[in-house]
mmCIF file of the N, C-alpha and C atoms, coordinates in Angstrom:
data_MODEL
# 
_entry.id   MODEL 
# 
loop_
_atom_site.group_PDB 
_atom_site.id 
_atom_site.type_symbol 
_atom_site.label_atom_id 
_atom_site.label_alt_id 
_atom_site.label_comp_id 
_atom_site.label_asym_id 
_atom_site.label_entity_id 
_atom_site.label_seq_id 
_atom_site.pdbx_PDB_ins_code 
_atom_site.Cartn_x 
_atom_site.Cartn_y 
_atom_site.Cartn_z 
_atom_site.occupancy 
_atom_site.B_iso_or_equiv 
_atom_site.pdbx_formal_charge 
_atom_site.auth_seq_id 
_atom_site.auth_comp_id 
_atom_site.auth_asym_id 
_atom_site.auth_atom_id 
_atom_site.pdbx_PDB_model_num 
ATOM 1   N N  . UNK A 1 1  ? 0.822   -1.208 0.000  1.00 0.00 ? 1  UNK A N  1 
ATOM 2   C CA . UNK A 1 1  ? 0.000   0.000  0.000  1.00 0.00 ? 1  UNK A CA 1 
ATOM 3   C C  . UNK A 1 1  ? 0.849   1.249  0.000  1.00 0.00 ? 1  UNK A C  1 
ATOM 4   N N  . UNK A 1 2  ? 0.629   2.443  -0.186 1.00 0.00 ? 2  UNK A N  1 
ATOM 5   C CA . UNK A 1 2  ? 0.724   3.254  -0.464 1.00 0.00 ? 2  UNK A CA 1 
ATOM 6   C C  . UNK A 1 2  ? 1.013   3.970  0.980  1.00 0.00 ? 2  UNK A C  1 
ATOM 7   N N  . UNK A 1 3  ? 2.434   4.573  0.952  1.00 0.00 ? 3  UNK A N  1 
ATOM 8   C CA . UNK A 1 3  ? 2.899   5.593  2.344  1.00 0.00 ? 3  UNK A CA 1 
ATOM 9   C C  . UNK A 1 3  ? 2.176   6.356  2.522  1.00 0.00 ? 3  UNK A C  1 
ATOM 10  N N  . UNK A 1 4  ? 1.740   6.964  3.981  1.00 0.00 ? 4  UNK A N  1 
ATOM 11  C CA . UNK A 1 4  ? 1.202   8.585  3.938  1.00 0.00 ? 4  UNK A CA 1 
ATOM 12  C C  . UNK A 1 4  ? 2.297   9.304  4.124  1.00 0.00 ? 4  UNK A C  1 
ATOM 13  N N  . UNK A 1 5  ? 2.382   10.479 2.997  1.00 0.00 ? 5  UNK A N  1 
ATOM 14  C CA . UNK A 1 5  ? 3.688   11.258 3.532  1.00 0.00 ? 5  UNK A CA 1 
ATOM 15  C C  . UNK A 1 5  ? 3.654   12.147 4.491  1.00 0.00 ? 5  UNK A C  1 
ATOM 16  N N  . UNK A 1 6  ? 2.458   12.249 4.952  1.00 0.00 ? 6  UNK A N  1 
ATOM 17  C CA . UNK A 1 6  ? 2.194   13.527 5.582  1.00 0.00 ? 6  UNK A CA 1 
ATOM 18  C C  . UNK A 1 6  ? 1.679   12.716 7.649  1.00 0.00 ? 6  UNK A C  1 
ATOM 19  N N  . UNK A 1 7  ? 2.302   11.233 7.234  1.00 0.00 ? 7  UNK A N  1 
ATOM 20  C CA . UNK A 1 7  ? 1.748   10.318 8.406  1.00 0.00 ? 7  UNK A CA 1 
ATOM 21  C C  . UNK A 1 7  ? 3.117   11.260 9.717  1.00 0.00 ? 7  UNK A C  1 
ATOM 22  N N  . UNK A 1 8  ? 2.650   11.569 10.782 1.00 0.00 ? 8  UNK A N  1 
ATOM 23  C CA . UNK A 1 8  ? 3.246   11.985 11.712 1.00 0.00 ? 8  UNK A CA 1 
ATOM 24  C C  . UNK A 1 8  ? 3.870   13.195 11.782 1.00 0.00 ? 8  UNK A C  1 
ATOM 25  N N  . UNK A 1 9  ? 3.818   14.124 10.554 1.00 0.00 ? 9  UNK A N  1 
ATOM 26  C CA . UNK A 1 9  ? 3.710   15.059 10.248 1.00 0.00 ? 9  UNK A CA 1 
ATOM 27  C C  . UNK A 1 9  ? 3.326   16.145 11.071 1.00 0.00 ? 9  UNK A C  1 
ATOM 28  N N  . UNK A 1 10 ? 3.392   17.099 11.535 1.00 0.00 ? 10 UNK A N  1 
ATOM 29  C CA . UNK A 1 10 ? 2.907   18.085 12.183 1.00 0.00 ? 10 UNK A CA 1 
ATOM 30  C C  . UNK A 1 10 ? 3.199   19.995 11.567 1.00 0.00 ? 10 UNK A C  1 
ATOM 31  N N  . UNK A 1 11 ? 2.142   20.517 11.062 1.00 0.00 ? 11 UNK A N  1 
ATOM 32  C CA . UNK A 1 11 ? 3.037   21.580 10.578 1.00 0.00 ? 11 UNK A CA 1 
ATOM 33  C C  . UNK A 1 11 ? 2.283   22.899 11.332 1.00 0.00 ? 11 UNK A C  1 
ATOM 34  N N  . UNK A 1 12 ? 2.858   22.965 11.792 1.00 0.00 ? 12 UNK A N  1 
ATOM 35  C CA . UNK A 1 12 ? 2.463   24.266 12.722 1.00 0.00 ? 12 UNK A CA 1 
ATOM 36  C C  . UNK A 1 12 ? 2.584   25.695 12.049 1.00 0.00 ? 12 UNK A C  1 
ATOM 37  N N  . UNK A 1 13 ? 1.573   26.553 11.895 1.00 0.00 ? 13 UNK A N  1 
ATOM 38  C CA . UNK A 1 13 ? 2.026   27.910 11.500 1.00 0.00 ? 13 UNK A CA 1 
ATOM 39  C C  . UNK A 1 13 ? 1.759   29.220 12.384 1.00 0.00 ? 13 UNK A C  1 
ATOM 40  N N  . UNK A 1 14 ? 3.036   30.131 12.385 1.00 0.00 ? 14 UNK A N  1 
ATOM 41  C CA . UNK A 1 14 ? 2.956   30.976 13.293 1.00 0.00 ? 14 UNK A CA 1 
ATOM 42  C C  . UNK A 1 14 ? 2.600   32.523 12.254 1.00 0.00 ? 14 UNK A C  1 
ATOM 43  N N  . UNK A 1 15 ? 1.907   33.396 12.776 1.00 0.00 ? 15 UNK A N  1 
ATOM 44  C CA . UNK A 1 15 ? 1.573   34.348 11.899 1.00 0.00 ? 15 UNK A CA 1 
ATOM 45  C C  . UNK A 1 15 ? 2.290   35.664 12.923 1.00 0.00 ? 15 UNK A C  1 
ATOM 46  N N  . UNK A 1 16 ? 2.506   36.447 12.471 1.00 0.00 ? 16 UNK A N  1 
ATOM 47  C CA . UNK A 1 16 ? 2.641   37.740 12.640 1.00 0.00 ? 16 UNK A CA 1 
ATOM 48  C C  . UNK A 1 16 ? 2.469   38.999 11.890 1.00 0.00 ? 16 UNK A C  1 
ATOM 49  N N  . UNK A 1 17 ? 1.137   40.042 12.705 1.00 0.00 ? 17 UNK A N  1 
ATOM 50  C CA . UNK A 1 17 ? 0.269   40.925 12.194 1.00 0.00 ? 17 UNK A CA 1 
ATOM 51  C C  . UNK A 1 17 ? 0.681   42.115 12.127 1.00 0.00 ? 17 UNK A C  1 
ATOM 52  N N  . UNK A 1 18 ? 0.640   42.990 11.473 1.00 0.00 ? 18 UNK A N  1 
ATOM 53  C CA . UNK A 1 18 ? 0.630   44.230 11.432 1.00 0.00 ? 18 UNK A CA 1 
ATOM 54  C C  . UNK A 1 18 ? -0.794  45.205 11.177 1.00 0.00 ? 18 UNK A C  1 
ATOM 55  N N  . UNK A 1 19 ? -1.548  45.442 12.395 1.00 0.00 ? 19 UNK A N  1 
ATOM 56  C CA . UNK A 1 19 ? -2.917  46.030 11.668 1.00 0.00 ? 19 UNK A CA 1 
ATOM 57  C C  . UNK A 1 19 ? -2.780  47.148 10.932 1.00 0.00 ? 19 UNK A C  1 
ATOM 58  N N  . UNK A 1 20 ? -3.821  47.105 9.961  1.00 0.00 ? 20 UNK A N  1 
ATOM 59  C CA . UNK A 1 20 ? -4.066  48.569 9.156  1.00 0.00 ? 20 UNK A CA 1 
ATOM 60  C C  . UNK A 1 20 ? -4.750  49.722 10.542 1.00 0.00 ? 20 UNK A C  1 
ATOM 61  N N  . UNK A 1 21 ? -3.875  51.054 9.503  1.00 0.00 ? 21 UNK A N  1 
ATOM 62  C CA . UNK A 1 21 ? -4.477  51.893 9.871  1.00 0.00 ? 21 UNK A CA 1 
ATOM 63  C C  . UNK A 1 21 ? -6.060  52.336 9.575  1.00 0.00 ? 21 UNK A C  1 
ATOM 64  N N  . UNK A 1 22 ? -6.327  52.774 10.747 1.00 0.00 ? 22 UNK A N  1 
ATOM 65  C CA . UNK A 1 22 ? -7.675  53.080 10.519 1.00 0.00 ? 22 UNK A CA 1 
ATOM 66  C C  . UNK A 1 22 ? -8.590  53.619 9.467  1.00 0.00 ? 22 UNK A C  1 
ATOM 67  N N  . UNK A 1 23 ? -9.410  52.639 8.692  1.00 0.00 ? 23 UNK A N  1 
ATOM 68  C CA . UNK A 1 23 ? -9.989  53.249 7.554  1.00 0.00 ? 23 UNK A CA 1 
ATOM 69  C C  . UNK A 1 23 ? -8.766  52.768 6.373  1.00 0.00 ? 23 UNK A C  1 
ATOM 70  N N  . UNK A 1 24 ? -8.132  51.965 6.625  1.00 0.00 ? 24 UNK A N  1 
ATOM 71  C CA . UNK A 1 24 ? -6.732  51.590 5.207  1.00 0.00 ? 24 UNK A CA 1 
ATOM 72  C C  . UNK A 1 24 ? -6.521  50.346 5.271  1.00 0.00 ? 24 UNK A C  1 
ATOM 73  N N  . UNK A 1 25 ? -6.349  49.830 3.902  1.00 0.00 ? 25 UNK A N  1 
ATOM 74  C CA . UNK A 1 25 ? -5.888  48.811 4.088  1.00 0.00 ? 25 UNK A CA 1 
ATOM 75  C C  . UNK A 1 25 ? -4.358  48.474 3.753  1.00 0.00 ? 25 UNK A C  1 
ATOM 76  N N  . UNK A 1 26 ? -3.633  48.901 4.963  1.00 0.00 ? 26 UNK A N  1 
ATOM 77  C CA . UNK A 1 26 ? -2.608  48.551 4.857  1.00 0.00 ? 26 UNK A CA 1 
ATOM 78  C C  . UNK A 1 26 ? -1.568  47.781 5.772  1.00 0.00 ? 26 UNK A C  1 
ATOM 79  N N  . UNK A 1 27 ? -2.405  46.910 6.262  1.00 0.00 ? 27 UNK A N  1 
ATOM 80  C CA . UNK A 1 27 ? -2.253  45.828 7.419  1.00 0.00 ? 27 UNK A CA 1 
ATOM 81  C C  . UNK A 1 27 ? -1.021  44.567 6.099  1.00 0.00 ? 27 UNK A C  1 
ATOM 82  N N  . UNK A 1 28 ? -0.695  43.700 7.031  1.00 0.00 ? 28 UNK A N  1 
ATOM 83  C CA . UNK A 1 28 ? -0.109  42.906 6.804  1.00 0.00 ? 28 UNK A CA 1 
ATOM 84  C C  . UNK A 1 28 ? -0.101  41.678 7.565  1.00 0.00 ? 28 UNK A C  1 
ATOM 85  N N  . UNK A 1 29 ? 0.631   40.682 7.412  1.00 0.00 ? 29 UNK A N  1 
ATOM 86  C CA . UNK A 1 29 ? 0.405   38.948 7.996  1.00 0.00 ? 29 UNK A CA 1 
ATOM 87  C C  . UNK A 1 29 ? 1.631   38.010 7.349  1.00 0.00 ? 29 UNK A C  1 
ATOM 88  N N  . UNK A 1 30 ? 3.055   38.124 7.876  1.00 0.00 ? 30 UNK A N  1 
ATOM 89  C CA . UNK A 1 30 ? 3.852   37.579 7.874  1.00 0.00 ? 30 UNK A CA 1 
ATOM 90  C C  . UNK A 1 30 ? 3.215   36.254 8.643  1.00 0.00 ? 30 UNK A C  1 
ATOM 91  N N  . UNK A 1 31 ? 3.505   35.079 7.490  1.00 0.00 ? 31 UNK A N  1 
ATOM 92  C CA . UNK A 1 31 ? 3.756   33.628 7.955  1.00 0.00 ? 31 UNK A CA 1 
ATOM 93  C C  . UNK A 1 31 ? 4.701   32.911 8.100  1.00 0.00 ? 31 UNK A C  1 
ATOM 94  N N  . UNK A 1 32 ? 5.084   32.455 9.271  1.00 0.00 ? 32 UNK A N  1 
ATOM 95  C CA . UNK A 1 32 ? 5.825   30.981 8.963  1.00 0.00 ? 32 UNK A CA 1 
ATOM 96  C C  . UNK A 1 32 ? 5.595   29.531 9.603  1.00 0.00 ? 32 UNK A C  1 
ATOM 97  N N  . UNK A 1 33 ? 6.300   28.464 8.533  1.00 0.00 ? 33 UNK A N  1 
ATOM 98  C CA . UNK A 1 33 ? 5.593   27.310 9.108  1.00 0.00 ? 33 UNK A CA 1 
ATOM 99  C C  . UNK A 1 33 ? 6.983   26.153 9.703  1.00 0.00 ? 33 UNK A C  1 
ATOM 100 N N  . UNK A 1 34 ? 6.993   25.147 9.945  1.00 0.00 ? 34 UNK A N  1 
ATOM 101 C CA . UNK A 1 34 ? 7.689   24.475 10.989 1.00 0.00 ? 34 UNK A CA 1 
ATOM 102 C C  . UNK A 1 34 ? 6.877   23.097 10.486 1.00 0.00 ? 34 UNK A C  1 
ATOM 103 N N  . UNK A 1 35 ? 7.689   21.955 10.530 1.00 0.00 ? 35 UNK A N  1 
ATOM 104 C CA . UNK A 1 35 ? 7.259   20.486 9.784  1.00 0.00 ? 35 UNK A CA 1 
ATOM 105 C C  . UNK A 1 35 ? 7.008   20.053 8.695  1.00 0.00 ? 35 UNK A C  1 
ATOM 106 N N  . UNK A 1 36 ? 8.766   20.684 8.219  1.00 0.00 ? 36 UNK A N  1 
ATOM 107 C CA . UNK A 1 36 ? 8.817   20.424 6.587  1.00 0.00 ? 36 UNK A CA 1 
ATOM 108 C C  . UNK A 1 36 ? 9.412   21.145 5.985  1.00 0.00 ? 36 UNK A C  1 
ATOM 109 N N  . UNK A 1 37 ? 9.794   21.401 4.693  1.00 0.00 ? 37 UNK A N  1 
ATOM 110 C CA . UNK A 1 37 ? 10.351  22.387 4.137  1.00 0.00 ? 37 UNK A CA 1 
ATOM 111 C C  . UNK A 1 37 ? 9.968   22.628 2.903  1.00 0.00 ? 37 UNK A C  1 
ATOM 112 N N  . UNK A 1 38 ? 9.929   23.097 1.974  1.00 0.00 ? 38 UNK A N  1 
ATOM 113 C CA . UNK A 1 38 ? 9.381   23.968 0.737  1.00 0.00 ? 38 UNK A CA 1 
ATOM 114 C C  . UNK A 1 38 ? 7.886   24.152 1.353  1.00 0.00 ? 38 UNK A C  1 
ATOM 115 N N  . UNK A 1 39 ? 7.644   25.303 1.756  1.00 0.00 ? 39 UNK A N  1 
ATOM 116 C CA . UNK A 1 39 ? 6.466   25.868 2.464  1.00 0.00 ? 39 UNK A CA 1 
ATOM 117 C C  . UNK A 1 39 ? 5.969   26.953 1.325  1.00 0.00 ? 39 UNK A C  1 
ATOM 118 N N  . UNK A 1 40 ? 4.572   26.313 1.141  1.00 0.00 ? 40 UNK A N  1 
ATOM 119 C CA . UNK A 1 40 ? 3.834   27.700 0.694  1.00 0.00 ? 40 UNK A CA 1 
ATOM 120 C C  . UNK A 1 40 ? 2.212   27.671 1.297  1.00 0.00 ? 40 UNK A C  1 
ATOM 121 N N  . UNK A 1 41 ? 2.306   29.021 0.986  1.00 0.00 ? 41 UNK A N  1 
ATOM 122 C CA . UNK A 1 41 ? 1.332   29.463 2.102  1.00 0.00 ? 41 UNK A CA 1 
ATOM 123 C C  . UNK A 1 41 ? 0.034   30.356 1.349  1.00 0.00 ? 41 UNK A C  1 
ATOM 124 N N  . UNK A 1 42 ? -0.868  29.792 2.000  1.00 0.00 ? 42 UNK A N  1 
ATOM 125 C CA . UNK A 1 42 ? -2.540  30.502 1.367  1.00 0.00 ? 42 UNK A CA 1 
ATOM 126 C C  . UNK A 1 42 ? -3.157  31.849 2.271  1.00 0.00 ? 42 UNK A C  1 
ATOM 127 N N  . UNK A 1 43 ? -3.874  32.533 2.340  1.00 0.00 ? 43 UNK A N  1 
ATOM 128 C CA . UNK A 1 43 ? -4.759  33.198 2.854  1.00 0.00 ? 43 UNK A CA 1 
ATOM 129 C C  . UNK A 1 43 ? -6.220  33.182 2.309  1.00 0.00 ? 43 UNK A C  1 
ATOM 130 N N  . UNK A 1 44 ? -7.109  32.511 3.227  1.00 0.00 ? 44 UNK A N  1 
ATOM 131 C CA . UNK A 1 44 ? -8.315  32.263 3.299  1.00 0.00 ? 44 UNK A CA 1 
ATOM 132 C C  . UNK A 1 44 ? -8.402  31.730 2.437  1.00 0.00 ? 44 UNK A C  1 
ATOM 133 N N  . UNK A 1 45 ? -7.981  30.518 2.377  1.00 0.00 ? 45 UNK A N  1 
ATOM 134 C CA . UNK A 1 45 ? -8.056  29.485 0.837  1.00 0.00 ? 45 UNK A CA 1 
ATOM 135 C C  . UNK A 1 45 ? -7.409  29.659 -0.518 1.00 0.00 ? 45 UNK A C  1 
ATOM 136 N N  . UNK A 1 46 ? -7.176  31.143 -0.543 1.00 0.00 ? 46 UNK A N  1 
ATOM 137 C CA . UNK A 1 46 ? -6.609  31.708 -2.073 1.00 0.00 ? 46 UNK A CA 1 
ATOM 138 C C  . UNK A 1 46 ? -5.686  30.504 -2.546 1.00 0.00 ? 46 UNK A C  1 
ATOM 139 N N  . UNK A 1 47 ? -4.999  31.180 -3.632 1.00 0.00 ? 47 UNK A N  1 
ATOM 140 C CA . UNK A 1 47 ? -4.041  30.200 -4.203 1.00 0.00 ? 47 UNK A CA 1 
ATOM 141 C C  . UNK A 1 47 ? -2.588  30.411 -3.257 1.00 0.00 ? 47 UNK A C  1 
ATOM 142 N N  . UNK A 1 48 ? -2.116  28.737 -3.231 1.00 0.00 ? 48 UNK A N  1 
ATOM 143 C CA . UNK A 1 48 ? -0.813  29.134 -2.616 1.00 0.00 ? 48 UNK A CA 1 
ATOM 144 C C  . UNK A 1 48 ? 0.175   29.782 -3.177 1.00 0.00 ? 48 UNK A C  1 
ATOM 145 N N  . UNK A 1 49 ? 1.025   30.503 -2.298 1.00 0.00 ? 49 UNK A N  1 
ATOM 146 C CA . UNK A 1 49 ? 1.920   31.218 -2.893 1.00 0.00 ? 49 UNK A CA 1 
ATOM 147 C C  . UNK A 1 49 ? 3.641   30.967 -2.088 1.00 0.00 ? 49 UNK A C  1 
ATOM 148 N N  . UNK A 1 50 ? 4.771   31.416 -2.799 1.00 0.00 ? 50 UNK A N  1 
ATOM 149 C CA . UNK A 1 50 ? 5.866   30.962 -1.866 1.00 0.00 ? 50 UNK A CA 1 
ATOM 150 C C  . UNK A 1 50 ? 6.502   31.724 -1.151 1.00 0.00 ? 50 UNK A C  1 
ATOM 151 N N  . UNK A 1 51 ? 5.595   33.051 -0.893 1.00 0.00 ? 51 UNK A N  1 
ATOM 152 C CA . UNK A 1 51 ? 6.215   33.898 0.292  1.00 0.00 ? 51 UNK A CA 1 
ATOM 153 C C  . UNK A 1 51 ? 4.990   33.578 0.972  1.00 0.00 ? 51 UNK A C  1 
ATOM 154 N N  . UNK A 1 52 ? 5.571   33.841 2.597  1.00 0.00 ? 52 UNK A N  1 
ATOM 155 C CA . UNK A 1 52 ? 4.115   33.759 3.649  1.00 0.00 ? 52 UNK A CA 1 
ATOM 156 C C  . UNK A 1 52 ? 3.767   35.421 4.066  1.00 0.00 ? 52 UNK A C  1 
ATOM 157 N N  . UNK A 1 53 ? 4.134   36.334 3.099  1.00 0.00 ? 53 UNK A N  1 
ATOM 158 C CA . UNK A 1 53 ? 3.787   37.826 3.697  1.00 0.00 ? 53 UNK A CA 1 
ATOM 159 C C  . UNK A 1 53 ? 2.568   37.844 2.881  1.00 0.00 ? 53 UNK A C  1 
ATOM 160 N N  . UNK A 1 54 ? 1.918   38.696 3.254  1.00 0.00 ? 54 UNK A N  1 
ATOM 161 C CA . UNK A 1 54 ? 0.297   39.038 2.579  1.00 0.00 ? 54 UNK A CA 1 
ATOM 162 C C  . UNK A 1 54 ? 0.401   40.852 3.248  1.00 0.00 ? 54 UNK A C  1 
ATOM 163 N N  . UNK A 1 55 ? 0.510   41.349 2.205  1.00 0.00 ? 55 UNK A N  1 
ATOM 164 C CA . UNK A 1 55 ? 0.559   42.746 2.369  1.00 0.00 ? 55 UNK A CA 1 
ATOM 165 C C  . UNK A 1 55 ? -1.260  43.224 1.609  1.00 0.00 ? 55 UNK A C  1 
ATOM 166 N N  . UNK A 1 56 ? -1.138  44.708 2.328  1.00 0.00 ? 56 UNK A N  1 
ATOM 167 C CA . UNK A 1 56 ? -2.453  45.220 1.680  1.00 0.00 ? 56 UNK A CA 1 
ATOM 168 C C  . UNK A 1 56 ? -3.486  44.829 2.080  1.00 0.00 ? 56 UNK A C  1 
ATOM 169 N N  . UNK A 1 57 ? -3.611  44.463 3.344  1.00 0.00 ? 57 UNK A N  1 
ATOM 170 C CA . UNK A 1 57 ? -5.173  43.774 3.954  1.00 0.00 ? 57 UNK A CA 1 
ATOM 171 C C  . UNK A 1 57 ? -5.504  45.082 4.672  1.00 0.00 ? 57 UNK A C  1 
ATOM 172 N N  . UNK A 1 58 ? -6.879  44.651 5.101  1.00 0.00 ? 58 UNK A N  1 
ATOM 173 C CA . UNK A 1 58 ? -7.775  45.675 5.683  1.00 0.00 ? 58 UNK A CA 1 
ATOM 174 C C  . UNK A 1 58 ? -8.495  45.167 7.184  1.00 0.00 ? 58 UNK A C  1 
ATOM 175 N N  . UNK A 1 59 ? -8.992  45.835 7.734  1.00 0.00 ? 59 UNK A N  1 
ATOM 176 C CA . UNK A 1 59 ? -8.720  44.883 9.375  1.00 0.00 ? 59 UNK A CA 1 
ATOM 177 C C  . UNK A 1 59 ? -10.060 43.990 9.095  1.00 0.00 ? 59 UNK A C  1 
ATOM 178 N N  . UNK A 1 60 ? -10.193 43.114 9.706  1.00 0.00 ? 60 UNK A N  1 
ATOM 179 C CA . UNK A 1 60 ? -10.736 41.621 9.154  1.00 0.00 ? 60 UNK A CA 1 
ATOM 180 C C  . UNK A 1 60 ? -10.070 40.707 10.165 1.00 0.00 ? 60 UNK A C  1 
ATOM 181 N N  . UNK A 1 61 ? -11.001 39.573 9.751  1.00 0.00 ? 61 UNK A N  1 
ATOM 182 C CA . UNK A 1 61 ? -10.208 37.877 10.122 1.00 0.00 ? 61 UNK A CA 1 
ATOM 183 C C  . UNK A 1 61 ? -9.521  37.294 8.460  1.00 0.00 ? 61 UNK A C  1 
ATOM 184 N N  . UNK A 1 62 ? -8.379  36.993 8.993  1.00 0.00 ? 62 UNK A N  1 
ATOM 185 C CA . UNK A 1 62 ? -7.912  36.328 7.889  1.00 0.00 ? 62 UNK A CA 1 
ATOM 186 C C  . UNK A 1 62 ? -7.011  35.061 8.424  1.00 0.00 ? 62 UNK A C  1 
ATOM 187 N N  . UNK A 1 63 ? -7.674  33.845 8.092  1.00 0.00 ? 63 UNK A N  1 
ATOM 188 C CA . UNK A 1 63 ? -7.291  32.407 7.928  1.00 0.00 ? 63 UNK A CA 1 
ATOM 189 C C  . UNK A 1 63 ? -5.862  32.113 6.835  1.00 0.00 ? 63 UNK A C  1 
ATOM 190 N N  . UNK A 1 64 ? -4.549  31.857 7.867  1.00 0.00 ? 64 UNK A N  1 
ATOM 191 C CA . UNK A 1 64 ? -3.390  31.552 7.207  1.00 0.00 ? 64 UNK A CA 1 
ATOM 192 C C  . UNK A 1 64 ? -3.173  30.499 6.877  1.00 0.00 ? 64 UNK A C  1 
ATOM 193 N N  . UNK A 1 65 ? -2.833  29.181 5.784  1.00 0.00 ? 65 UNK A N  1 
ATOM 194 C CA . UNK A 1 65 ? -2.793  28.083 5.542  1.00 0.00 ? 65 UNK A CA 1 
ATOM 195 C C  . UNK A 1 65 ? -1.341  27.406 4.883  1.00 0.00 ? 65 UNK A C  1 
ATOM 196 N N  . UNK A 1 66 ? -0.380  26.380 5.636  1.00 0.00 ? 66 UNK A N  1 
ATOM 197 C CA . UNK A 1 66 ? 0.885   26.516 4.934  1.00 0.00 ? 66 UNK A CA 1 
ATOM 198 C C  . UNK A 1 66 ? 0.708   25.180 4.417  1.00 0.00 ? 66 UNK A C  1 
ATOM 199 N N  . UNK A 1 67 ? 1.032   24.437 3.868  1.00 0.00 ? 67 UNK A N  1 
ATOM 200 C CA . UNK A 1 67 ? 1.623   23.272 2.970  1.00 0.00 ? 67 UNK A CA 1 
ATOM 201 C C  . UNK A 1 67 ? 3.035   23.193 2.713  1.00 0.00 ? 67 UNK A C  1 
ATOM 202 N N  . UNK A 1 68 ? 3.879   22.185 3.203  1.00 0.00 ? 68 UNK A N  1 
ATOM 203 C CA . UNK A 1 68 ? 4.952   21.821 3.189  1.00 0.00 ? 68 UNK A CA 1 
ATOM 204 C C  . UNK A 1 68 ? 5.362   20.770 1.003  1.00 0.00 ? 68 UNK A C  1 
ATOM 205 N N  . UNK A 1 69 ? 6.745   20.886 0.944  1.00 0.00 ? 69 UNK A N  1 
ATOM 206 C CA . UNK A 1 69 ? 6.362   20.111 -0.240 1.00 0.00 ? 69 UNK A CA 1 
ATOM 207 C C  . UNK A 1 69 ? 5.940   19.002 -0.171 1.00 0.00 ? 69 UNK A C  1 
ATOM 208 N N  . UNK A 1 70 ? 5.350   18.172 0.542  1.00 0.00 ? 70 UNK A N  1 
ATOM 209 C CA . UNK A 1 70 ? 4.633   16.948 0.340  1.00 0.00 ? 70 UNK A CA 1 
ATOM 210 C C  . UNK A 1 70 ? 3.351   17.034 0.242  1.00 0.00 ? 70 UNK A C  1 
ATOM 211 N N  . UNK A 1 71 ? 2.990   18.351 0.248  1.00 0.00 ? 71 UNK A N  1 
ATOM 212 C CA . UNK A 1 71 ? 1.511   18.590 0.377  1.00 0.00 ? 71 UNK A CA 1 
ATOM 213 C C  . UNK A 1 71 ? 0.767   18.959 1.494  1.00 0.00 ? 71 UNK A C  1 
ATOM 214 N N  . UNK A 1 72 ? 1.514   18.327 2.902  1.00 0.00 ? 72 UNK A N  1 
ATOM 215 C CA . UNK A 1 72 ? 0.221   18.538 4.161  1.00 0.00 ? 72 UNK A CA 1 
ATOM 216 C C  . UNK A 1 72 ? 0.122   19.512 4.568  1.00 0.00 ? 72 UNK A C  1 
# 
């Protein structure tokens, strides 16, 4: 059968915010992730991308998502 690559795996992601100023969107959301390496990283499902910064947000909830290269 077939390995899980992602079996015992753990990938933890840590975010760090910068809020927008009031009325701007010029907040930000540095990511990084831990359990694995070639990391790319989503915001609120978008497409992944291979930096974890997300510049140009507006104050909100925003859901960070990383994937290591095996996928998990």
């Amino acid at each position: 059968g077939a390995v899980n690559p992602c079996a015992g795996v753990t990938v933890v992601v840590t975010a760090t915010k910068v809020d927008p100023t009031a009325g701007q969107s010029n907040g930000s959301i540095t990511a990084t992730a831990t359990g694995g390496t070639g990391f790319t990283y989503s915001l609120n499902a978008g497409a992944f991308q291979a930096s974890g910064t997300f510049i140009g947000l507006a104050t909100g909830n925003y859901t960070v998502a990383a994937r290591n290269s095996n996928g998990c």
